[in-house]
C-alpha positions as CSV (number, residue, x, y, z in Angstrom):
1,X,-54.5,-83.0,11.8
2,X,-52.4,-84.8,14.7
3,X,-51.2,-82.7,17.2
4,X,-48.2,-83.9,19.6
5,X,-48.2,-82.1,22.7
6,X,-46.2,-82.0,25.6
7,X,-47.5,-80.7,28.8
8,X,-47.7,-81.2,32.8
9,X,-50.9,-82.9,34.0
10,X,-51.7,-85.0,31.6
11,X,-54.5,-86.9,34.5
12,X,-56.5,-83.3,33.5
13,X,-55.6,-82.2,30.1
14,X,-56.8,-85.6,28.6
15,X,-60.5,-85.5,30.1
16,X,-60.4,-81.6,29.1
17,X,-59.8,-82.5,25.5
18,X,-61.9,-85.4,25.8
19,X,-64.7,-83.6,26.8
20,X,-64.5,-81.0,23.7
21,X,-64.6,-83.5,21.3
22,X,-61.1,-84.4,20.4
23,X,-59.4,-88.0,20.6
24,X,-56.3,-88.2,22.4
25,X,-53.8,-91.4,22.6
26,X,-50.7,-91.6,24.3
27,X,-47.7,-91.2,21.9
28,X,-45.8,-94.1,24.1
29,X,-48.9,-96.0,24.2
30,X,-49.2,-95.4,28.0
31,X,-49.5,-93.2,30.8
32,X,-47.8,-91.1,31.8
33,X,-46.9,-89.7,28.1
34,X,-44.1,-88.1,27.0
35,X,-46.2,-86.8,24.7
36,X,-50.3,-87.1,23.7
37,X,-51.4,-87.2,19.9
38,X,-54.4,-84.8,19.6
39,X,-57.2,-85.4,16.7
40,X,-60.1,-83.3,16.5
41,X,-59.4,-80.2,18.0
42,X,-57.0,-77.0,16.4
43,X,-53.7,-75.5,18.3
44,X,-55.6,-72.5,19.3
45,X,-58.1,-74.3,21.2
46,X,-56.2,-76.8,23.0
47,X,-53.3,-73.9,24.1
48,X,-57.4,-72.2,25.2
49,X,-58.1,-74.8,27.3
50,X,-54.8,-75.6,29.0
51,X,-54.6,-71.9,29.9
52,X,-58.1,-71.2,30.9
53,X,-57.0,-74.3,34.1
54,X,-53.6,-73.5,34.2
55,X,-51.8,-76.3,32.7
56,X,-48.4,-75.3,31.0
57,X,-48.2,-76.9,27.0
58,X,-44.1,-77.7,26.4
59,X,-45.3,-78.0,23.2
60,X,-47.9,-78.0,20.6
61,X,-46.8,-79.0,17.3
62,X,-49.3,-79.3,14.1
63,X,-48.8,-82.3,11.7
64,X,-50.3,-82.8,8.8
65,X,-50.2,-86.4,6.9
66,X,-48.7,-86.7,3.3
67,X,-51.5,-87.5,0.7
68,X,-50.4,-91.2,0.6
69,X,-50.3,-91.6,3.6
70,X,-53.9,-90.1,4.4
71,X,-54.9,-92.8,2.0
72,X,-53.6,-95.5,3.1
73,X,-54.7,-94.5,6.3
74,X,-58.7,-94.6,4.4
75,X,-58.1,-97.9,2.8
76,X,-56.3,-99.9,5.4
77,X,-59.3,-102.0,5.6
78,X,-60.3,-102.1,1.6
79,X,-59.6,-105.4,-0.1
80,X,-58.8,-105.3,-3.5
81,X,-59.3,-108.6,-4.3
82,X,-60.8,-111.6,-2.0
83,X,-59.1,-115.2,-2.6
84,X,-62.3,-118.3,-2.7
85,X,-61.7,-121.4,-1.9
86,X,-63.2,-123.9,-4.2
87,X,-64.9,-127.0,-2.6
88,X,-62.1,-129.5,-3.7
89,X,-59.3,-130.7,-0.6
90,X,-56.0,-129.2,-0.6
């Protein structure tokens, strides 16, 4: 599950999720984020942590990936089929 969430402080939410486990990228691709993609840990525990050191969440937003594209997702590196040269010149 990906979780976008918007909050103030992203310098201490990030190590905070970081530290229990999850992943966390910036949506933009850079700090500061307009919004940070969460893997690894549930809604519950992330609004947990950002309460318990009194960060506010704008908000927290569960997604969950279509079956395709979990699976491409699995297989991005798999190759079907691998093209050999034979020894002639081209």
């Amino acid at each position: 599950m990906t979780l976008p969430c918007r909050c103030g402080g992203d310098q201490v939410v990030v190590p905070l999720l970081r530290y229990e486990g999850a992943t966390v990228d910036y949506a933009s691709g850079r700090s500061p984020a307009d919004a940070l993609l969460v893997r690894g840990l549930d809604a519950k525990r992330i609004g947990e942590l950002a309460g318990q050191n009194g960060l506010w969440l704008h908000e927290l937003a569960p997604q969950r990936v279509s079956l395709q594209e979990a699976f491409m997702e699995l297989t991005a590196d798999a190759v079907e089929y691998r093209v050999t040269h034979s020894g002639g010149a081209a």
